[in-house]
N, C-alpha and C positions, 0 to 999 in steps of 0.2 A: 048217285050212280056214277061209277067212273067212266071214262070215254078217253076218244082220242088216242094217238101214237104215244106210246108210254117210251119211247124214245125219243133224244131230241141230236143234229147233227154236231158236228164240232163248229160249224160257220156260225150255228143259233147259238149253241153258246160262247162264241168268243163274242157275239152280238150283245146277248143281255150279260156277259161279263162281269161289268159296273156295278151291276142292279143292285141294291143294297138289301132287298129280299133274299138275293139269289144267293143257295150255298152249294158250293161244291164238297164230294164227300170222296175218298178215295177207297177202295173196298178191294185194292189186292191182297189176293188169297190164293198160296201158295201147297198144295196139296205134300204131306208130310215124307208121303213115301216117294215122293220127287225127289231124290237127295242128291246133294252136290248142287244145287240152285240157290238162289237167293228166297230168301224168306221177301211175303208181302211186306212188310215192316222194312225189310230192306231196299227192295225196290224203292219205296213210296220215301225211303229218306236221301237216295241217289235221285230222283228227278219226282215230281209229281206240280199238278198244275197250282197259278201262284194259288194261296189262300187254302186250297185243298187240306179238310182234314184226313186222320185215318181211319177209318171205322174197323176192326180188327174182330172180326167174325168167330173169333176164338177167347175174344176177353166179352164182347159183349153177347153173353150165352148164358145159358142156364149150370152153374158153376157145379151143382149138384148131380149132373145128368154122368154116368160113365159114357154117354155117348160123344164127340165131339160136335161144338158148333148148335146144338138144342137150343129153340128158341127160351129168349128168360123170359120169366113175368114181366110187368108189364112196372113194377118198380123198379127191378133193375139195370130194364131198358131208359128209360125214362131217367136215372142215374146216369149213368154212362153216356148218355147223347147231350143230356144237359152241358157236361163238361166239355163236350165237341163246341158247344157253343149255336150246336141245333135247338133251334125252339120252334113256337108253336107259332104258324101263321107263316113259314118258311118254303120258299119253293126250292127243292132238293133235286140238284143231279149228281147221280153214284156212277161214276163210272171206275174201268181197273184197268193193269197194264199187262191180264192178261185174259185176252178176249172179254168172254162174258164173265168170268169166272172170280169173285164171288161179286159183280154186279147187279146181277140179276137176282140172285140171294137176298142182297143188301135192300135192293126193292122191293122187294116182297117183303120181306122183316120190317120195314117203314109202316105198309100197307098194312101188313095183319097186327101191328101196334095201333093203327088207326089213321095214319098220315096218309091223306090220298092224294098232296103235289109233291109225290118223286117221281122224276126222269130218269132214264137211263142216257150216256153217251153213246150212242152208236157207235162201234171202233175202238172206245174206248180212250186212250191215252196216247197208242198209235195214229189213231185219227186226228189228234189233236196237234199232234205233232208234225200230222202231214201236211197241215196248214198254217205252220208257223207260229202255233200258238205258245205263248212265254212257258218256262220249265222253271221250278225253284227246285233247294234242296232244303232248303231251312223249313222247319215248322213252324205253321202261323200260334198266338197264342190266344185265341179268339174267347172273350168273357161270357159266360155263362149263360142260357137265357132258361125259361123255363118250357118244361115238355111236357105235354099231358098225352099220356098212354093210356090206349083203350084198345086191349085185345079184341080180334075179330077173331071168332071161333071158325069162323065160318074159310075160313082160310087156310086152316091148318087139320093135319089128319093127324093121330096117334093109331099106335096099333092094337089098340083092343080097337078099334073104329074100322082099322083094315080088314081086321080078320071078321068084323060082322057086313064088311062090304064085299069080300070074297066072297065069304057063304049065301050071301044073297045075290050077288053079279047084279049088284045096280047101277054099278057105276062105271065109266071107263077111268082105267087106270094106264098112262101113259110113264114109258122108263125111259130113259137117259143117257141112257151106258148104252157102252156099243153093244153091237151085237154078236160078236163072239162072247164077252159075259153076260148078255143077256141070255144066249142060248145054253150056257154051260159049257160051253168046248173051248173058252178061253178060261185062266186064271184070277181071279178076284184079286188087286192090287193090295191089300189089306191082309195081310200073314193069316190062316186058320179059317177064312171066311169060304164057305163054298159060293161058288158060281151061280146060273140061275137066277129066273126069274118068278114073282108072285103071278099066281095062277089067273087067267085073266086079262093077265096086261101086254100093253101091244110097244115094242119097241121103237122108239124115237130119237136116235141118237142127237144128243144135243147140236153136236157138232153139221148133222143134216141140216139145222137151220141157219148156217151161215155161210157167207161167200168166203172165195178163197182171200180175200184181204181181210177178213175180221169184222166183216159188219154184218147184220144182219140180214139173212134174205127180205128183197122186198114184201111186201105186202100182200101181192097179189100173187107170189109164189108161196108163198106160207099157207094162205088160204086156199090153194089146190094139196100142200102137201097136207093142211089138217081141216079138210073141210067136214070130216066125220067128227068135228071136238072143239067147230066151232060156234057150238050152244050148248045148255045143258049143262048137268055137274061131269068137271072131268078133274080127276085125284094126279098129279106128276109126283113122279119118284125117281131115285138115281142110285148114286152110293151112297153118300151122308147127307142130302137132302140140299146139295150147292146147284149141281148141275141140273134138278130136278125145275130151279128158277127157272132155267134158261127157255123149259117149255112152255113154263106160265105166261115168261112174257113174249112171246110168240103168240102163245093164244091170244093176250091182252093187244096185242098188235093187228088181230084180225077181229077184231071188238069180243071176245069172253074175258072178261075180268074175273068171273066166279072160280078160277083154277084154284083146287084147294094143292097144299103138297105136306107130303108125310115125311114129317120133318124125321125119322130116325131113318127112313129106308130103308136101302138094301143091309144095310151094318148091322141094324136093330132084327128086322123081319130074319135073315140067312142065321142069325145068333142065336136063333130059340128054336131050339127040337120039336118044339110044337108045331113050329108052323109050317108047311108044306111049300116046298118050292119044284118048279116047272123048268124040266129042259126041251131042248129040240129034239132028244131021241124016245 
């Protein structure tokens, strides 16, 4: 059973720093139709913390999927971390340098591989920063260790699984995206995609769970803002299944670790004429 603050502060880890368990992972991830920004890969080669790898939420995916960022099996997760120089028996904090975003991703992809010591950074890399902790620019070249991957199904939703949890309304399903594209009366950032939300689910902007400095709301305020979704199965969704983390670990912050999330979301579910979506009018 998992437990405990699935985040850890920048003071704890500049603390256990040393540790020779400990690895640091960098997991910025720069959303595409952002344009005129730096790509994650570029951030993370302009400052990133010392030793920090990059975990690149777009190369380690399922290469097959037309969707972007789809979680990969479980070999060629287990590839690609290997060469991170991630193994097994490793205590992991992901954090990015841009908010949660894809931190909180990166966590859960550990998790639903089967890794149950990763942390998140609170604040991320600004936080880290705000305590003087050391910045590199060079990559470390950290040797290999071995990783044993073990999907947890139990974690992850696809959409034939949605659309038999909509028909049946068993589940709560929580979104991510604000609430003008959750209602439909805003634009879906993604060219073709309509707005709207899956029938059923109740709006959670990610962005509601944090403070105006980039951390995340306490504990005690999370658990008033989600005490209806602090037990029991609850399903997170977003646009591509990045921001949909940032619920999970929210809920994992007021003790549900069970959050499964649908990894294609809103991109996959609004793409198919089949399936029915929900506005505010």
């Amino acid at each position: 059973m998992e437990s405990g603050d699935p985040l850890v502060s920048a003071e704890w880890l500049k603390q256990q720093f040393r540790t020779p368990d400990l690895k640091v992972v960098d997991a910025t991830w720069v959303p595409p139709f952002l344009t005129g920004r730096d790509t994650g890969r570029q951030c993370y080669d302009k400052a990133h913390i010392p030793g920090a790898v990059y975990f690149d939420i777009d190369d380690i995916a399922d290469q097959e999927s037309g969707l972007s960022h789809m979680l990969p099996d479980p070999i060629l997760f287990s590839s690609r971390v290997r060469k991170l120089g991630l193994g097994d028996g490793h205590r992991i904090v992901v954090y990015d340098s841009n908010g949660f975003f894809a931190s909180a991703r990166v966590w859960w992809m550990f998790r639903a591989m089967g890794h149950r010591d990763v942390k998140v950074l609170d604040g991320g890399l600004k936080a880290w920063e705000a305590i003087e902790g050391e910045i590199e620019d060079l990559p470390p070249m950290p040797p290999e260790r071995h990783y044993t991957a073990r999907k947890r199904a139990d974690l992850v939703r696809d959409m034939p699984q949605m659309r038999r949890h909509v028909e049946a309304a068993d589940v709560k399903i929580l979104d991510a995206r604000d609430s003008g594209r959750f209602d439909g009366t805003a634009p879906e950032p993604r060219e073709g995609l309509p707005s709207g939300h899956i029938p059923g689910s109740v709006c959670v902007p990610a962005s509601s769970l944090m403070t105006a400095d980039g951390l995340m709301k306490p504990e005690s305020d999370l658990a008033d803002m989600l005490a209806d979704y602090a037990s029991g199965p609850v399903i997170t969704t977003c646009g591509s299944g990045v921001s949909a983390a940032v619920i999970a670990l929210a809920l994992a912050r007021i003790g549900n670790y069970d959050a499964a999330v649908y990894d294609g979301s809103w991109s996959e579910w609004a793409d198919d004429n089949d399936n029915p979506i929900a506005t505010a009018s």
